[in-house]
MIPAVO-415928 format. One record per residue (C-alpha): x, y, z; residue number from 1; chain; residue in three letters. Coordinates in steps of 0.5 Angstrom, whole numbers, plus 500, padded with zeros to 3 digits. Example, Ala and Ser with C-alpha at 12.3 -4.5 7.8 and 13.67 -1.06 7.14 Angstrom:
% residues 2
{c1 = 525 c2 = 491 c3 = 516 n = 1 chain = A res = Ala};
{c1 = 527 c2 = 498 c3 = 514 n = 2 chain = A res = Ser};
***
This chain:
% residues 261
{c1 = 500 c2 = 500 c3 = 500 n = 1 chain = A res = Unk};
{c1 = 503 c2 = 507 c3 = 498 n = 2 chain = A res = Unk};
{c1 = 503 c2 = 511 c3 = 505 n = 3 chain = A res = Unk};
{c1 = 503 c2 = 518 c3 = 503 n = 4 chain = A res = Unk};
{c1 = 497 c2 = 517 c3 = 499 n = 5 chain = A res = Unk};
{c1 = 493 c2 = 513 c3 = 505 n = 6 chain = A res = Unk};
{c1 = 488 c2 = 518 c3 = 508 n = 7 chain = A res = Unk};
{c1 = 488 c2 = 514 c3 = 514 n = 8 chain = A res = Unk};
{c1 = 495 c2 = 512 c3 = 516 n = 9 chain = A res = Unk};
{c1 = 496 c2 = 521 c3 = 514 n = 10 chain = A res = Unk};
{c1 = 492 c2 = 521 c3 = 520 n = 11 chain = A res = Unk};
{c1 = 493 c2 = 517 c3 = 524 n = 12 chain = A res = Unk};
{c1 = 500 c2 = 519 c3 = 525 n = 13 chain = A res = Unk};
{c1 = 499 c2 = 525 c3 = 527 n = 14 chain = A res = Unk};
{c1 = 491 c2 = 525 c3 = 531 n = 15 chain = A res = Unk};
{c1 = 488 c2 = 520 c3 = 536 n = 16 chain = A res = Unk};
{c1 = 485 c2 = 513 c3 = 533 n = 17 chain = A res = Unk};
{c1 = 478 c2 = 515 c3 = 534 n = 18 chain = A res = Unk};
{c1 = 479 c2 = 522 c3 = 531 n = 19 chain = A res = Unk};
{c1 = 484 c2 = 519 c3 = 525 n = 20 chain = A res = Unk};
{c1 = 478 c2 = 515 c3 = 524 n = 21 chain = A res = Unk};
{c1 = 472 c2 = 520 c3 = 522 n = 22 chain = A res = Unk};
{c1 = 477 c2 = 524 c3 = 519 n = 23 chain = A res = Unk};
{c1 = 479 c2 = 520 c3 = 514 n = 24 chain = A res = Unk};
{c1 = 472 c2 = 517 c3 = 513 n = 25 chain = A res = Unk};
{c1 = 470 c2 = 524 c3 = 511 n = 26 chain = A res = Unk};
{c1 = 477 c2 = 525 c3 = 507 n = 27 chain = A res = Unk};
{c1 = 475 c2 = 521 c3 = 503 n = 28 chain = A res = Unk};
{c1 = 468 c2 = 524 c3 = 501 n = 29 chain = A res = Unk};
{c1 = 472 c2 = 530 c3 = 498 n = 30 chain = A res = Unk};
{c1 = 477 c2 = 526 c3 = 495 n = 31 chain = A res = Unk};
{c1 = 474 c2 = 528 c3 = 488 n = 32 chain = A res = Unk};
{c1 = 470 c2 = 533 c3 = 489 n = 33 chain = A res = Unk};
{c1 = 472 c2 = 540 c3 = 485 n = 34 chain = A res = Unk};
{c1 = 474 c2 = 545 c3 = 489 n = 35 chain = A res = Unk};
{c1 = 475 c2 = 552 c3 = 486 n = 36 chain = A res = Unk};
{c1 = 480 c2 = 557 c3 = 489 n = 37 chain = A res = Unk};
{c1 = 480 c2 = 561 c3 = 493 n = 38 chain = A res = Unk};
{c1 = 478 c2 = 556 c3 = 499 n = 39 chain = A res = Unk};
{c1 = 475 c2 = 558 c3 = 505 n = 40 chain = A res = Unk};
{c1 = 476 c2 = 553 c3 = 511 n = 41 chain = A res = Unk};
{c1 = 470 c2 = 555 c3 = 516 n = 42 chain = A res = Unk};
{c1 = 472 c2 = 552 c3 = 523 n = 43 chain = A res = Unk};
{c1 = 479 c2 = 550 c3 = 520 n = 44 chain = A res = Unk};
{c1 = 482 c2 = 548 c3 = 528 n = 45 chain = A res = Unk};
{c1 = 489 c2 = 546 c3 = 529 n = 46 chain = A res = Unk};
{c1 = 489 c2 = 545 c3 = 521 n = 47 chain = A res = Unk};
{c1 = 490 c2 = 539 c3 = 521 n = 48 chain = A res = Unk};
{c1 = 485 c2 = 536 c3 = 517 n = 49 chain = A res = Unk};
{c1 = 485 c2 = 542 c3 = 511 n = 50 chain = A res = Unk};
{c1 = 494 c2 = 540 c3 = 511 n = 51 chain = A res = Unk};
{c1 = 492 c2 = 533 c3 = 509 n = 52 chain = A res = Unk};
{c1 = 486 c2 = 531 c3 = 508 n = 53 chain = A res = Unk};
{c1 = 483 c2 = 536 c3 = 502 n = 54 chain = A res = Unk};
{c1 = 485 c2 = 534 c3 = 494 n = 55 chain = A res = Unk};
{c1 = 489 c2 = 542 c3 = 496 n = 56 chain = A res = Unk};
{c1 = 490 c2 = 546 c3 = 501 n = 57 chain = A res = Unk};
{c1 = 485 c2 = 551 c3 = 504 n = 58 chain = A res = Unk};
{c1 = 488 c2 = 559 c3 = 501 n = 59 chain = A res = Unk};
{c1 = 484 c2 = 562 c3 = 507 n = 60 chain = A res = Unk};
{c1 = 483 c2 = 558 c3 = 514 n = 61 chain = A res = Unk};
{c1 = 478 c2 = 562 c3 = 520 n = 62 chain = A res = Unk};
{c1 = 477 c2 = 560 c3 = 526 n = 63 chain = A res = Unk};
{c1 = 474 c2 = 564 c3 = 534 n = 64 chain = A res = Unk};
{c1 = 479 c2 = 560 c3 = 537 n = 65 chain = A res = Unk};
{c1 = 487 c2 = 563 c3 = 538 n = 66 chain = A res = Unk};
{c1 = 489 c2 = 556 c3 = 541 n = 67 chain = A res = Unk};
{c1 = 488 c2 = 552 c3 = 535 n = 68 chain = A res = Unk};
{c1 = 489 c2 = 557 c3 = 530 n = 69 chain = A res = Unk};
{c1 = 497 c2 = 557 c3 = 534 n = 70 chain = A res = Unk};
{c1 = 498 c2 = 550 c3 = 532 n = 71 chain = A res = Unk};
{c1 = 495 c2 = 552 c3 = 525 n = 72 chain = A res = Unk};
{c1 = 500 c2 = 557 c3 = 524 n = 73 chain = A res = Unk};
{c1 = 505 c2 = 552 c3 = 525 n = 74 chain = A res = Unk};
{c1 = 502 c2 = 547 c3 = 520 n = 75 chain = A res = Unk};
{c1 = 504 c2 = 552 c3 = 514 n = 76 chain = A res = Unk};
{c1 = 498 c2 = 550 c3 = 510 n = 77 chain = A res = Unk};
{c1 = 494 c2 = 555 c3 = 508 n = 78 chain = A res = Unk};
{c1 = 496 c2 = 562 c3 = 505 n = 79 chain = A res = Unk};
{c1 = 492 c2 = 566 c3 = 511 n = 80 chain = A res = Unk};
{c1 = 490 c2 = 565 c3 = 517 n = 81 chain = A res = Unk};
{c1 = 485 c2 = 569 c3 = 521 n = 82 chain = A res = Unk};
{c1 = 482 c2 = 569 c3 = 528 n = 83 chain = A res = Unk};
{c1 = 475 c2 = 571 c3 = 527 n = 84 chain = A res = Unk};
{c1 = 467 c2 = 570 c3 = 528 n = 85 chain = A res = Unk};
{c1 = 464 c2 = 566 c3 = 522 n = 86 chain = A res = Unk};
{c1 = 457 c2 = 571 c3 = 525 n = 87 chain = A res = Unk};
{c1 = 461 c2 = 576 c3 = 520 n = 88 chain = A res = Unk};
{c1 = 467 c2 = 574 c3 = 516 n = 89 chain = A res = Unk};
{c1 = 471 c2 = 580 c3 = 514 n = 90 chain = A res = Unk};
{c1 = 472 c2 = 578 c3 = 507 n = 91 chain = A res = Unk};
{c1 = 467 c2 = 582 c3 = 502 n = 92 chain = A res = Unk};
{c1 = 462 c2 = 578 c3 = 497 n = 93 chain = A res = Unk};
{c1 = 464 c2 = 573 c3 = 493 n = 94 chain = A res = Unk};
{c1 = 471 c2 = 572 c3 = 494 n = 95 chain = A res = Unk};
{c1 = 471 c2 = 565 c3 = 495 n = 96 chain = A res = Unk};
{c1 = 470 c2 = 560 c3 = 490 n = 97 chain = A res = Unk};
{c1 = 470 c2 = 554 c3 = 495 n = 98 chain = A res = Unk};
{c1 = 467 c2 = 554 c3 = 503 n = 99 chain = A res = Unk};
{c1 = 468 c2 = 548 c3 = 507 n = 100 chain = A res = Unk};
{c1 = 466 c2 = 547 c3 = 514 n = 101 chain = A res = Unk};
{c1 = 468 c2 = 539 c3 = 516 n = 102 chain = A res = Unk};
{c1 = 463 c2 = 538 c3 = 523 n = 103 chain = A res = Unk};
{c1 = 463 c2 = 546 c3 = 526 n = 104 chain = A res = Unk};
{c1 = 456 c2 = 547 c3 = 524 n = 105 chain = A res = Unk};
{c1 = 453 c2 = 543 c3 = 529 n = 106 chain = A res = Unk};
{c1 = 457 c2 = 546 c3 = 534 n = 107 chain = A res = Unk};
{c1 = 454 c2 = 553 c3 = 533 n = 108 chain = A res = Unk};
{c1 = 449 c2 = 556 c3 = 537 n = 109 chain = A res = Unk};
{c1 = 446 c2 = 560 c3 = 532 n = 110 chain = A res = Unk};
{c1 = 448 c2 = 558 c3 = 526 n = 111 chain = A res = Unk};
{c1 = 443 c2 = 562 c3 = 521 n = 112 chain = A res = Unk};
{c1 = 448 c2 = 568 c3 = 520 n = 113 chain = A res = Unk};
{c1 = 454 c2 = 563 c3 = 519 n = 114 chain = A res = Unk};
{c1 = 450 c2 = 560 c3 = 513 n = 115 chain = A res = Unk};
{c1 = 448 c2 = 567 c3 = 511 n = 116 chain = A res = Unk};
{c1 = 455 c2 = 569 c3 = 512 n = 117 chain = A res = Unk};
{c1 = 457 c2 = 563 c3 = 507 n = 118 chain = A res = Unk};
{c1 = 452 c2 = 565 c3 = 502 n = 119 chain = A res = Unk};
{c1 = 454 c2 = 572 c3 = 501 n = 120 chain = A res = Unk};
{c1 = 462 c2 = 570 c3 = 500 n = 121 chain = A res = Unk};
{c1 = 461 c2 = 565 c3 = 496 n = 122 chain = A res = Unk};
{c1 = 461 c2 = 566 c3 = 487 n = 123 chain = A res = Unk};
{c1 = 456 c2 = 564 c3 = 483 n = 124 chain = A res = Unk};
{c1 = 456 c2 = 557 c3 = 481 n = 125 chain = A res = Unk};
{c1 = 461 c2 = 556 c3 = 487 n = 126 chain = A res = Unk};
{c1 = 461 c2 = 550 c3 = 492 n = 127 chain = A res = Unk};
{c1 = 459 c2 = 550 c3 = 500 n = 128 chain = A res = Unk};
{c1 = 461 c2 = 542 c3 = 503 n = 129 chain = A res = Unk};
{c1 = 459 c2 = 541 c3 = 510 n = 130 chain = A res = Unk};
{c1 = 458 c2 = 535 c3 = 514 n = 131 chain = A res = Unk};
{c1 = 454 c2 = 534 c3 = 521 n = 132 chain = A res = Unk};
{c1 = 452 c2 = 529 c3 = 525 n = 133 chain = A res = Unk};
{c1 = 445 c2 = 526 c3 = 523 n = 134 chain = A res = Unk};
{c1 = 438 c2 = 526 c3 = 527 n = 135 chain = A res = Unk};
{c1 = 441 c2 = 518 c3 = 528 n = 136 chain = A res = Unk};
{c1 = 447 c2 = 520 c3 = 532 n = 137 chain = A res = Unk};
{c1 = 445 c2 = 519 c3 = 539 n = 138 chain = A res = Unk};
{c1 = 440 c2 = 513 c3 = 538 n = 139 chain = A res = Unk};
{c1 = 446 c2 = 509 c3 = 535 n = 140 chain = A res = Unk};
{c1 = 451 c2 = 511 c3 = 540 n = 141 chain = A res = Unk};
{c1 = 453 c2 = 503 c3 = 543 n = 142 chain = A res = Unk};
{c1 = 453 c2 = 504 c3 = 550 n = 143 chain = A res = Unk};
{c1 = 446 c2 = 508 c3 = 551 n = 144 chain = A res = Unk};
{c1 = 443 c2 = 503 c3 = 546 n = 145 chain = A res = Unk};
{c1 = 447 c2 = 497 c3 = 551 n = 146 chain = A res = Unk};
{c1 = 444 c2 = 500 c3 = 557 n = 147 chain = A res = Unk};
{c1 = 436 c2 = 501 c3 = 553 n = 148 chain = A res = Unk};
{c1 = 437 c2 = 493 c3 = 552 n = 149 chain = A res = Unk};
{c1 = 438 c2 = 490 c3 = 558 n = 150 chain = A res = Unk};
{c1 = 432 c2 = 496 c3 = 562 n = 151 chain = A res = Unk};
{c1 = 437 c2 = 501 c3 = 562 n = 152 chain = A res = Unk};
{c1 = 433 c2 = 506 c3 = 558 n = 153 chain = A res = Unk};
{c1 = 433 c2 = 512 c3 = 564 n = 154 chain = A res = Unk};
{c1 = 441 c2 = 511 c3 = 564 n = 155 chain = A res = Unk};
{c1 = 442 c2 = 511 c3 = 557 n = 156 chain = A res = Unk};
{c1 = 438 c2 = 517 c3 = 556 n = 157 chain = A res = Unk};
{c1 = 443 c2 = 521 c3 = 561 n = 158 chain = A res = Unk};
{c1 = 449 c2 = 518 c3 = 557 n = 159 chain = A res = Unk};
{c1 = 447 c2 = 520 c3 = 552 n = 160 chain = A res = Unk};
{c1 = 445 c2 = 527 c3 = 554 n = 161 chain = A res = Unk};
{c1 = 452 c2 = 526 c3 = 557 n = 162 chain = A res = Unk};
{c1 = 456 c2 = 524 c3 = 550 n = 163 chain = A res = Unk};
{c1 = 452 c2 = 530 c3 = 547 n = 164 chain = A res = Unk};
{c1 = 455 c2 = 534 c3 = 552 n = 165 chain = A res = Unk};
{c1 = 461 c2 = 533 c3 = 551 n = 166 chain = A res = Unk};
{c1 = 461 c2 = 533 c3 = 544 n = 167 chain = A res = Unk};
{c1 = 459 c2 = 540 c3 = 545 n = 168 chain = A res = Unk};
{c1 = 453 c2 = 538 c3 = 538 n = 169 chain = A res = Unk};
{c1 = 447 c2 = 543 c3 = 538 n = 170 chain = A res = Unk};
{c1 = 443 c2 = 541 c3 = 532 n = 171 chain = A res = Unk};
{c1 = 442 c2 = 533 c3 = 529 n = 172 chain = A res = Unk};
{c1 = 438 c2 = 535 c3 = 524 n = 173 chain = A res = Unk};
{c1 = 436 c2 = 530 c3 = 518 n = 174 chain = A res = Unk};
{c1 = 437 c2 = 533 c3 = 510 n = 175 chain = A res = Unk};
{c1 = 431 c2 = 536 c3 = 510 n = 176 chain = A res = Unk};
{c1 = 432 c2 = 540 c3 = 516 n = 177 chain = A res = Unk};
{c1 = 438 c2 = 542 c3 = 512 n = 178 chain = A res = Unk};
{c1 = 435 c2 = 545 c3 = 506 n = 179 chain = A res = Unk};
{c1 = 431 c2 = 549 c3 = 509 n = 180 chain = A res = Unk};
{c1 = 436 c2 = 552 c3 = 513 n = 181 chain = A res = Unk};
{c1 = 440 c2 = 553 c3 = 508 n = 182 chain = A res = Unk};
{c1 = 435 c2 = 557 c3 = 504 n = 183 chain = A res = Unk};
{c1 = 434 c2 = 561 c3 = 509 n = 184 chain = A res = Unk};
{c1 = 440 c2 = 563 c3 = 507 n = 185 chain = A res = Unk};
{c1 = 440 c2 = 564 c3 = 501 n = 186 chain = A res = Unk};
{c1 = 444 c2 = 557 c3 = 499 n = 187 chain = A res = Unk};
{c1 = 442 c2 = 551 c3 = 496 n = 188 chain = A res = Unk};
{c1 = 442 c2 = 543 c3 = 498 n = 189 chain = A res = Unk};
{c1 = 445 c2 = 540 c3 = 492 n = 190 chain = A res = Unk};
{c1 = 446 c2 = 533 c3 = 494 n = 191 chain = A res = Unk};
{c1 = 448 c2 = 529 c3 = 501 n = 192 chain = A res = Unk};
{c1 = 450 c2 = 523 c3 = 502 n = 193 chain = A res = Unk};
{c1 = 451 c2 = 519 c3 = 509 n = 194 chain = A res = Unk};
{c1 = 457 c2 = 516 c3 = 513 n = 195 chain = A res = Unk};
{c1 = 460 c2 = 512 c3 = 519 n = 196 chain = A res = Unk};
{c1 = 455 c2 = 506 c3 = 520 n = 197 chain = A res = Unk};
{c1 = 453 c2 = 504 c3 = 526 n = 198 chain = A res = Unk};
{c1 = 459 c2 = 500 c3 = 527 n = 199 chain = A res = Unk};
{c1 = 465 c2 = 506 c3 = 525 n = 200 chain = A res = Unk};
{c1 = 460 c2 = 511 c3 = 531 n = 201 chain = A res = Unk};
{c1 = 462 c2 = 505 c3 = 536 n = 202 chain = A res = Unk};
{c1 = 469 c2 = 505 c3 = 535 n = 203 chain = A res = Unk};
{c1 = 469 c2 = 513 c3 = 535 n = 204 chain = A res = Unk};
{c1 = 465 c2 = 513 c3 = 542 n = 205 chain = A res = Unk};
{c1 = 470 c2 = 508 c3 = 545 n = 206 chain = A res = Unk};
{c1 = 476 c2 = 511 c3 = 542 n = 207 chain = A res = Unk};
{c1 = 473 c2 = 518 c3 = 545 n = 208 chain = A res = Unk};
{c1 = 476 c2 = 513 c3 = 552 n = 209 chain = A res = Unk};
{c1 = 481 c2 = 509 c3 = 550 n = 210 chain = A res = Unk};
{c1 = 485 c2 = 515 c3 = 547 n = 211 chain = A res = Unk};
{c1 = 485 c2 = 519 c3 = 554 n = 212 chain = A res = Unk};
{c1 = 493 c2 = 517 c3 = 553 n = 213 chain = A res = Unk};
{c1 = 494 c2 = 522 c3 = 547 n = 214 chain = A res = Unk};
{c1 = 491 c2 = 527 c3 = 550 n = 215 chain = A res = Unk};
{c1 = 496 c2 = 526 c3 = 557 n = 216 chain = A res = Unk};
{c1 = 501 c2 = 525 c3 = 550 n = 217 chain = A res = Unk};
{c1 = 499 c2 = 532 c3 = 548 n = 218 chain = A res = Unk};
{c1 = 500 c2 = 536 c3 = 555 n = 219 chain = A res = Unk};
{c1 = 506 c2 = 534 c3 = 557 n = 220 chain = A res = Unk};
{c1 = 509 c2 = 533 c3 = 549 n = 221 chain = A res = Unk};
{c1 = 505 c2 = 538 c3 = 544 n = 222 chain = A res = Unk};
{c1 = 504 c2 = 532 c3 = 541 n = 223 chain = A res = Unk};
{c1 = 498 c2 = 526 c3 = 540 n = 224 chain = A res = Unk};
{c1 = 503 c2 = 521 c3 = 537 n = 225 chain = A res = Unk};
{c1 = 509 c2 = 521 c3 = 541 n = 226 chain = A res = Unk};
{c1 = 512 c2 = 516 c3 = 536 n = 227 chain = A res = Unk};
{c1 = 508 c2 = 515 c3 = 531 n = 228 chain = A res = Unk};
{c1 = 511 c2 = 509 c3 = 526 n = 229 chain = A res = Unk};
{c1 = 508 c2 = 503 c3 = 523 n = 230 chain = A res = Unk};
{c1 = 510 c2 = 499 c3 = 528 n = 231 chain = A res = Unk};
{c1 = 508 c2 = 503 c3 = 534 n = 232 chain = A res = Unk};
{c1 = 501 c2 = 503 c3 = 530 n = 233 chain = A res = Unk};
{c1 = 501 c2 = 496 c3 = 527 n = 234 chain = A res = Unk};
{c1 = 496 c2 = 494 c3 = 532 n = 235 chain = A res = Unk};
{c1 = 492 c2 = 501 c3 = 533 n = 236 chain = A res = Unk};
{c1 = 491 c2 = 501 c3 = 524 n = 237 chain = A res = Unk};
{c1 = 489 c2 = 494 c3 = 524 n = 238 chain = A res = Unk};
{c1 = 484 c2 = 495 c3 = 529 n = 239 chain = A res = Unk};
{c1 = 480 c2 = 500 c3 = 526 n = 240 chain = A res = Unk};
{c1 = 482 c2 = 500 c3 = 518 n = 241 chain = A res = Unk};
{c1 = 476 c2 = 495 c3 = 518 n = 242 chain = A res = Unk};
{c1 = 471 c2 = 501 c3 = 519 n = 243 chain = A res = Unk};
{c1 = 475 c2 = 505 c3 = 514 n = 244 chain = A res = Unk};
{c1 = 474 c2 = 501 c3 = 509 n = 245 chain = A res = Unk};
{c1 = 467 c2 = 499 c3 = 510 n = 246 chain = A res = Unk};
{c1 = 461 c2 = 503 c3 = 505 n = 247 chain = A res = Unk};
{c1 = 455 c2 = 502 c3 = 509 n = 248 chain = A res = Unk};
{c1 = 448 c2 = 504 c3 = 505 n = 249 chain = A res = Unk};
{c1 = 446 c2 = 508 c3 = 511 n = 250 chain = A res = Unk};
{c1 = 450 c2 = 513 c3 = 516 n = 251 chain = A res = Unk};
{c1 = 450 c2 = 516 c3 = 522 n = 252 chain = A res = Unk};
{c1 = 453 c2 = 523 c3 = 519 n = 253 chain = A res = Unk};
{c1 = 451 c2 = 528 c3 = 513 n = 254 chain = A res = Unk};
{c1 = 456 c2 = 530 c3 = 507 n = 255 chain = A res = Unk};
{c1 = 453 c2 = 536 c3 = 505 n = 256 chain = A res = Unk};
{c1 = 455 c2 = 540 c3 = 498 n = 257 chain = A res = Unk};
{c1 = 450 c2 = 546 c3 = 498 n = 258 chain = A res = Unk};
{c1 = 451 c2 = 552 c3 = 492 n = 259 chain = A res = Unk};
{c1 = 449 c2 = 560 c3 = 493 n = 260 chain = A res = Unk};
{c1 = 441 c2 = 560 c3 = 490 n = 261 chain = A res = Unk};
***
């Protein structure tokens, strides 16, 4: 297998399993979507999935958070970088061909003037991809269906109110809810389609546990893989390469691809 072109292996290198799963997965969604420059990367983070999982590099990454933005900086990916407010983007109109914003809407309290902030900095005929969880996403979450099996149903109800919490998610909303959404905007859903099955969403719910270590990695070393070679992460890729490679016919999340209407 060629590593360099491995979306999962360019992510797990550098990510928690979990994270290096969900990613890739959506990776592989954009792989061959065309992308019109310049790009925007709405919510870009740490900038670590604009550096190596889109077909090219964002020109332009924005995000609220100064943290993130700082490792972004390191990455040396985008052409600028900005902290600002997606509720008032300081672009004029039409200036990008391309917006993407890969699982940062949900997490957006009011995200009616972001949506409208993307319609009015987008070119005619260009493209806004998203992804967000689905209306699926908490029923489908393994140890809250797990404890609804066995009687449980007030326990698993308050861990998944726990799980939403912690994932910080506001909307699941199905497509529908999405269009109009969008057209309140003023954007068009073009297409959508779902990902990460049942099965993918349990090993993400675990790997949120199971990576506590990477996160200590990260405090103490600025890094979440301390050595990240084959090796190392023989066992850990051949874990959760089988959720990679599946193609479920349903999904627990939505890619989203709208256009200015």
């Amino acid at each position: 297998m060629d590593r360099s072109s491995d979306l999962l292996w360019r992510h797990l290198r550098d990510v928690p399993a979990f994270r290096a799963l969900l990613r890739a997965t959506e990776a592989r969604l954009y792989a061959l979507l065309p992308f019109s420059p310049p790009v925007l990367d709405l919510g870009c983070g740490d900038g670590h999935f604009g550096a190596v999982a889109l077909p090219r590099p964002p020109d332009v990454g924005l995000d609220p958070q100064k943290g993130p933005l700082r490792e972004a900086v390191r990455r040396n990916a985008y052409r600028l970088l900005l902290q600002a407010d997606g509720r008032s983007l300081p672009f004029p109109d039409r200036a990008f061909g391309t917006v993407v914003s890969n699982c940062v809407l949900e997490h957006i309290p009011d995200v009616g003037p972001v949506l409208k902030e993307v319609a009015r900095v987008l070119r005619p005929g260009g493209y806004f991809y998203f992804t967000v969880p689905g209306p699926d996403f908490l029923p489908s979450l393994s140890i809250g269906r797990a404890l609804d099996r066995v009687g449980l149903r007030l326990l698993g109800d308050r861990y998944r109110r726990f799980f939403d919490r912690i994932s910080r998610h506001y909307y699941y909303d199905d497509p529908e809810g999405w269009r109009k959404r969008l057209a309140a905007a003023g954007l068009h859903l073009l297409q959508w389609r779902p990902y990460l099955s049942r099965r993918a969403l349990a090993a993400v719910e675990w790997g949120h546990y199971f990576g506590l270590p990477a996160l200590v990695a990260k405090k103490l070393t600025d890094r979440w893989i301390i050595w990240p070679s084959r090796a190392n992460l023989w066992l850990t890729e051949r874990a959760i390469r089988p959720f990679y490679d599946e193609t479920p016919r349903e999904g627990i999340c939505l890619f989203m691809v709208a256009t200015v209407e």
